[in-house]
C-alpha positions, -999 to 999 in steps of 0.1 A, spaced: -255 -154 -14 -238 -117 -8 -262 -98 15 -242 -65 16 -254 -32 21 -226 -5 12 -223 32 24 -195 57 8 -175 79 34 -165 104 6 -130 118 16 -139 154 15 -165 148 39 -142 138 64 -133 164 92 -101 182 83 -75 201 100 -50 219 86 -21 234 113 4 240 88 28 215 104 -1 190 103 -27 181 78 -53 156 89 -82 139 79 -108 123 107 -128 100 93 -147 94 128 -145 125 150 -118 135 166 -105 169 183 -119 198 173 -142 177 144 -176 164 162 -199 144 138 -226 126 159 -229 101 128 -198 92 128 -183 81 162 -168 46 155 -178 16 140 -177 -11 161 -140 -14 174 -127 13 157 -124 45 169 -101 65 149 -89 66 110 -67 96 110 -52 102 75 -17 126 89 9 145 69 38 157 94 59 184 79 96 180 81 113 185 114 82 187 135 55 161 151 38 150 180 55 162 214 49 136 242 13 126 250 -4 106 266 -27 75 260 -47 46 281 -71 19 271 -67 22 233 -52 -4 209 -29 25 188 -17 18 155 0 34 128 6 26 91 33 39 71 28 53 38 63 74 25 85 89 45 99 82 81 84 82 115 106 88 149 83 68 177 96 73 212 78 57 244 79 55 281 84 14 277 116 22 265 112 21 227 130 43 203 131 39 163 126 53 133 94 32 109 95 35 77 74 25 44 52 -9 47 58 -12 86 31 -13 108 40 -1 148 14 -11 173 12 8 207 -16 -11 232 -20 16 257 -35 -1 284 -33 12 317 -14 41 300 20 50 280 31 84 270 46 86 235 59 109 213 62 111 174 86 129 153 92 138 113 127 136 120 135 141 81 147 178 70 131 177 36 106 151 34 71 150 47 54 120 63 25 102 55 4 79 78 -27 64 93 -29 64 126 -55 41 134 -72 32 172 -94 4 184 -111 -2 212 -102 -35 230 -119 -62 245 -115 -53 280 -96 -26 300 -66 -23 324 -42 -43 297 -4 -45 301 9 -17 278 28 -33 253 47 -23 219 54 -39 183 62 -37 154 60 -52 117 75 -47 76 56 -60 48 71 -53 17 51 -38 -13 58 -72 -28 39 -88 1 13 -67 -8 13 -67 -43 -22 -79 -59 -36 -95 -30 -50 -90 5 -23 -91 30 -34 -98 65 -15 -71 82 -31 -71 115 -50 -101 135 -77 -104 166 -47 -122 193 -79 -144 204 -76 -159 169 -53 -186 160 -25 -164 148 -7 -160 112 26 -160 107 43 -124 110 8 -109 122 4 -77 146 -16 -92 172 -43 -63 187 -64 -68 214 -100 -64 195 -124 -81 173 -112 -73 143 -89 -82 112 -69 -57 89 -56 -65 54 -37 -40 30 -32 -41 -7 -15 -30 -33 -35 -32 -63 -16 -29 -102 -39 -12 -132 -65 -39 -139 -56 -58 -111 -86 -74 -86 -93 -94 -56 -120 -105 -34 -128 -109 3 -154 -129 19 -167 -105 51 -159 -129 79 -174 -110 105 -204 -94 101 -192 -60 89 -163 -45 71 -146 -8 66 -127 -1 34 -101 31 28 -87 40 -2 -51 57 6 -44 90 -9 -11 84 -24 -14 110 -49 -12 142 -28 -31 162 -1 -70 166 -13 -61 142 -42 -56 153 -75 -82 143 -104 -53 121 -116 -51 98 -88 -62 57 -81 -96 48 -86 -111 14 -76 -145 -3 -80 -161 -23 -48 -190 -45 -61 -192 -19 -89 -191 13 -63 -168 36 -77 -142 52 -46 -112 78 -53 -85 82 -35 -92 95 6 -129 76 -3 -138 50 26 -169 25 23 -192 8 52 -199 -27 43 -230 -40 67 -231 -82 66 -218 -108 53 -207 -118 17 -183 -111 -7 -162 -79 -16 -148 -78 -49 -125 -48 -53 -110 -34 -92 -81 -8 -98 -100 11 -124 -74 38 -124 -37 37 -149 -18 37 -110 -14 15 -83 -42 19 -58 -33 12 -20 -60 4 7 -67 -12 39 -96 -31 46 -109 -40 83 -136 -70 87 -151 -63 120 -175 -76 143 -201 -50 152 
């Protein structure tokens, strides 16, 4: 017996920043945006929606004792690092950063006439002072097409096949639902965090996906709270594909 409750994070509710090179939405605060109801939810810590404008990008920075991930949407992504590690992700590949005792990276639209679009995504992990250490993953549209792909995995889990391992209690799948199309998910933790990706533009146009979760409607940039255990049945409602990522967490 489902015993869900579910709570809408409406995409233009989100903090936003625009820096003309940049446009961003928070949905937990971050920088400049300070929400006290929204800090994290359990391990997670950041959902950061990014555009990077051509030929510009994140100069080198610096991180510690953060599980950093990002998820490419279009576009391409230059990811430098002091571990040594220099390439260029593309669309459907995940690249996981876990900081540890600290890295310094940087991150570059390296493209002269398209923009980039991402999440970049951090956790908290289970303990600190970890090894830095880097990966990354591709999953193929195909992979993703009509079902939920388990994209990334808790390492203390027995691990799937071509998994991102991250150092936190959490799972992350992705899908990439048709018109029509539906699946389901049984919460396996007790608590879940659903985003709708905003394929269709910057503050979405009316035209873009729609998907019912347990008959809630979200658009596109939308994100949903699921509190306990049960099952999520998700429906593109929309005539486009409608890509999201869904975390089951442990709170």
């Amino acid at each position: 017996m489902s015993s869900l409750k579910l709570v809408p994070r409406k995409s233009l509710a989100r903090g936003n920043a625009d820096h003309g090179w940049l446009k961003s939405f928070h949905t937990f605060s971050f920088a400049n945006y300070y929400d006290p109801k929204f800090q994290d939810f359990g391990p997670l810590r950041v959902i950061n929606e990014d555009r990077v404008e051509p030929t510009t990008g994140f100069g080198a920075h610096s991180h510690r004792e953060f599980e950093i991930f990002s998820y490419l949407v279009n576009g391409e992504l230059q990811h430098n690092d002091s571990m040594g590690n220099k390439e260029i992700l593309k669309r459907g590949e995940i690249q996981m950063t876990s900081a540890g005792t600290g890295i310094t990276h940087s991150e570059y639209n390296t493209n002269r006439e398209r923009q980039v679009h991402f999440l970049q995504i951090w956790c908290k992990p289970y303990k600190s002072g970890l090894k830095p250490a880097y990966s990354t993953k591709a999953f193929t549209d195909e992979q993703k097409r009509d079902r939920l792909a388990l994209i990334v995995q808790d390492i203390a889990q027995k691990q799937s096949d071509g998994v991102v391992p991250i150092n936190a209690d959490l799972a992350m799948y992705a899908s990439l639902l048709s018109p029509d199309a539906a699946v389901t998910h049984q919460v396996q933790r007790n608590s879940a965090y659903l985003h709708l990706i905003m394929k269709s533009g910057y503050k979405t146009p009316a035209d873009g996906s729609t998907i019912t979760v347990n008959g809630q409607t979200m658009e596109e940039g939308d994100g949903l709270f699921v509190h306990g255990q049960g099952e999520l049945s998700v429906v593109n409602k929309s005539g486009r594909d409608a890509e999201f990522l869904l975390f089951d967490i442990k709170q």
